[in-house]
C-alpha positions in Angstrom: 103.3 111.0 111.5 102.4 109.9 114.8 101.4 113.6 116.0 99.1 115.3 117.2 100.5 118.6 118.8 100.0 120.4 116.4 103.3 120.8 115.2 104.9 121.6 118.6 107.3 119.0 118.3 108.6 119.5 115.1 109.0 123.6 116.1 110.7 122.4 119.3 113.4 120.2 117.8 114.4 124.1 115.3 116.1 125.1 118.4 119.0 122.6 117.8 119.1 124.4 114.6 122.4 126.7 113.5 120.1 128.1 111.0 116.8 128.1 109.3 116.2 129.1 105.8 112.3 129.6 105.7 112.0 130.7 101.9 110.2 128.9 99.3 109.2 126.0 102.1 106.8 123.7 100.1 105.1 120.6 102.6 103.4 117.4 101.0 100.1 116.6 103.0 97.7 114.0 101.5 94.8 115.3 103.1 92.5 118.9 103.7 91.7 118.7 107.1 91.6 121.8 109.2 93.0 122.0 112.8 89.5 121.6 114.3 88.7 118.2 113.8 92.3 116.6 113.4 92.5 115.0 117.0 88.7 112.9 116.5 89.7 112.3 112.9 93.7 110.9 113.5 93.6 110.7 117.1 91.8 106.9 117.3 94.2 105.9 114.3 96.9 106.6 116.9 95.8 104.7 120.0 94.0 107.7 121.5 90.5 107.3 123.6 87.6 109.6 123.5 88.6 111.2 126.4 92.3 112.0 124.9 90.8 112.6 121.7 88.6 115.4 123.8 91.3 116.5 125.9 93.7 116.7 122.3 90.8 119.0 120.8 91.2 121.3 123.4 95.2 121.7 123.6 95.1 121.8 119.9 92.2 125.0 119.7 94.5 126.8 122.3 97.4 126.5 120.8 96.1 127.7 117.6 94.4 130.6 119.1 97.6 131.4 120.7 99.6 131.2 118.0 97.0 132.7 115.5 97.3 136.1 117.9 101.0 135.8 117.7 101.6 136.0 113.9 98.0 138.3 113.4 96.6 135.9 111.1 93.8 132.7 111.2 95.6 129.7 109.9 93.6 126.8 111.7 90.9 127.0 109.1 93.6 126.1 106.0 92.8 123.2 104.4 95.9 120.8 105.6 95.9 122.9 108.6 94.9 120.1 110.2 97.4 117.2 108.0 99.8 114.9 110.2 97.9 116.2 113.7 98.1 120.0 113.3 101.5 119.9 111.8 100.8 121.5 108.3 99.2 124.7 111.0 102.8 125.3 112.5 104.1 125.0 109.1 101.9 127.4 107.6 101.8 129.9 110.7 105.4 129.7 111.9 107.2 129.1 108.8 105.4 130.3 105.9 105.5 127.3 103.8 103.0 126.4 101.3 101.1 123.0 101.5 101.0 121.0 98.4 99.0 117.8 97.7 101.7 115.1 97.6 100.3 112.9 95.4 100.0 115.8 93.3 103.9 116.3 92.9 104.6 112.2 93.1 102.3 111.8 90.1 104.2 114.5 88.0 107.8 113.6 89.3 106.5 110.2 87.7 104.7 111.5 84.6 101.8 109.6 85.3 99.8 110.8 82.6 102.0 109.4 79.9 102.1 106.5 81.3 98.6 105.4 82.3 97.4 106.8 79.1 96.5 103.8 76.8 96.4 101.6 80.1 93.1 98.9 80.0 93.2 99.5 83.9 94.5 101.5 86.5 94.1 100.0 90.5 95.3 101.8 93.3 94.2 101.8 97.2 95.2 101.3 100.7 94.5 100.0 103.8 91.1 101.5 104.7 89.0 103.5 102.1 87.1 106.0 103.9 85.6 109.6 104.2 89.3 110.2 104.5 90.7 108.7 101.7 88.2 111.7 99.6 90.1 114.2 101.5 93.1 114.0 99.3 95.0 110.7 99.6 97.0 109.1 96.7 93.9 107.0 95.3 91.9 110.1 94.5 94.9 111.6 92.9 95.4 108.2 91.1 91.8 107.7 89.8 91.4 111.7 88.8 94.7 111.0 86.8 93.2 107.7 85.3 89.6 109.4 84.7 91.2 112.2 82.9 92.8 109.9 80.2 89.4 108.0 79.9 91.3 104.8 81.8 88.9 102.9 84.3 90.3 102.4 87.8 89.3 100.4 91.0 90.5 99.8 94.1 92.0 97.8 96.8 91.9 97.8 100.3 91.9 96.8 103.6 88.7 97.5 104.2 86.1 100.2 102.4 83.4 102.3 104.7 82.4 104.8 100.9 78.8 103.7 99.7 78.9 103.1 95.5 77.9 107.1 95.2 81.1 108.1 96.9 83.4 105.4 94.9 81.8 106.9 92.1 81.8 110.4 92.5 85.5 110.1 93.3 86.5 108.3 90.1 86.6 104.5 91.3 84.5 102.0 88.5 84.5 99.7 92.1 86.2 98.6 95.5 87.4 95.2 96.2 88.5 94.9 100.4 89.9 92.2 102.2 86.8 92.3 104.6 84.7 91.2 101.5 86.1 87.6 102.0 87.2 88.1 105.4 85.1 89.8 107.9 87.6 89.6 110.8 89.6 92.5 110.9 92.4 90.8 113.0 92.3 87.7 110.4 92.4 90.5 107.5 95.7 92.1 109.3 97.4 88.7 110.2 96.4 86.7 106.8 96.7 89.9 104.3 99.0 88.6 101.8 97.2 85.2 100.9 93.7 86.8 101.5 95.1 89.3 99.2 95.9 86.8 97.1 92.1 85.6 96.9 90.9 89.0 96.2 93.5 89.4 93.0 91.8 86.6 91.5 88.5 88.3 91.3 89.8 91.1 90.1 91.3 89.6 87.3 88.5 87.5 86.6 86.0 91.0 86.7 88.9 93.3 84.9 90.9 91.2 83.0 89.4 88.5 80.7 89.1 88.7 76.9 85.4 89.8 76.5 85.4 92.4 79.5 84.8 95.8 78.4 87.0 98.0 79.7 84.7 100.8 79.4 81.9 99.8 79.6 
């Protein structure tokens, strides 16, 4: 979601409403993030400068404050508070919903567990594995899954900023990104399926010959 209001918008558009039913409201957020913070941490993903991203902060700490003293409880500091640019806060302030790791839900809705157990690998990813991507996002779900039924999983990705500790610590055996064979950025966004392509052939030569171990 291309927001960072947080949640203004959405709350705005309610008033075309005929009616709101605000019991049992569950929202799927992939990450932990608290209201202080979101703009530096989603604001650049969205276009914005340092000075917006500054400016963002600021709108963002009022309008929690304001709406914290309004409802007589603190709900900036909720982990997911902070999810989709301050979104998850309105939801959790204004509308009493309940935020709920999506990945959490996806991976049960698909019984996961069943059917990555027995798997010789499991590889997940996205387009930039980061401090961000340990905040909840669907590869973390994937790998804990994976680790939990002794199944070794890497990933792959656009690009990867976590050092070998944090790949490891988060359940990842290893990384493969696009900037490993391709250092340009704009190259790795304009040629992403054939270097893609390149980077599926080392995996399979790492992962999936005869005499790898698998868990080793």
């Amino acid at each position: 979601m291309a927001t960072i209001d947080g949640g203004a918008g959405f709350l705005a558009a309610l008033r075309h409403a005929g009616s709101v039913d605000c019991s049992d409201i569950e929202v799927l957020c992939d990450v932990r993030t608290p209201v202080e913070g979101a703009a530096a941490i989603f604001g650049p993903q969205k276009g914005a400068s340092a000075e917006d991203v500054r400016l963002l902060e600021a709108g963002l700490a009022r309008w929690s404050e304001v709406v914290c003293e309004a409802v007589g409880r603190d709900y900036a500091d909720h982990a997911g508070a902070g999810a989709a640019g301050g979104t998850g806060f309105a939801a959790l302030a204004l509308l009493g919903a309940e935020l709920r790791p999506g990945i959490e839900l996806i991976l049960d809705m698909l019984r996961f567990d069943e059917v990555v157990s027995g798997a010789d690998l499991v590889i997940t990813g996205e387009g930039s594995l980061d401090r961000q991507t340990l905040r909840g996002k669907a590869p973390v779900g994937v790998a804990r899954v994976a680790v939990r039924e002794g199944v070794p999983v890497i990933a792959v990705a656009g690009r990867n900023t976590l050092s070998p500790g944090e790949l490891h610590g988060a359940g990842f055996r290893d990384a493969y990104a696009l900037t490993d064979i391709e250092p340009d950025p704009d190259r790795c966004m304009t040629e992403a399926g054939p270097l893609l392509e390149r980077l599926a052939v080392t995996v399979a030569g790492d992962w999936l010959t005869d005499d790898k171990e698998m868990t080793s």
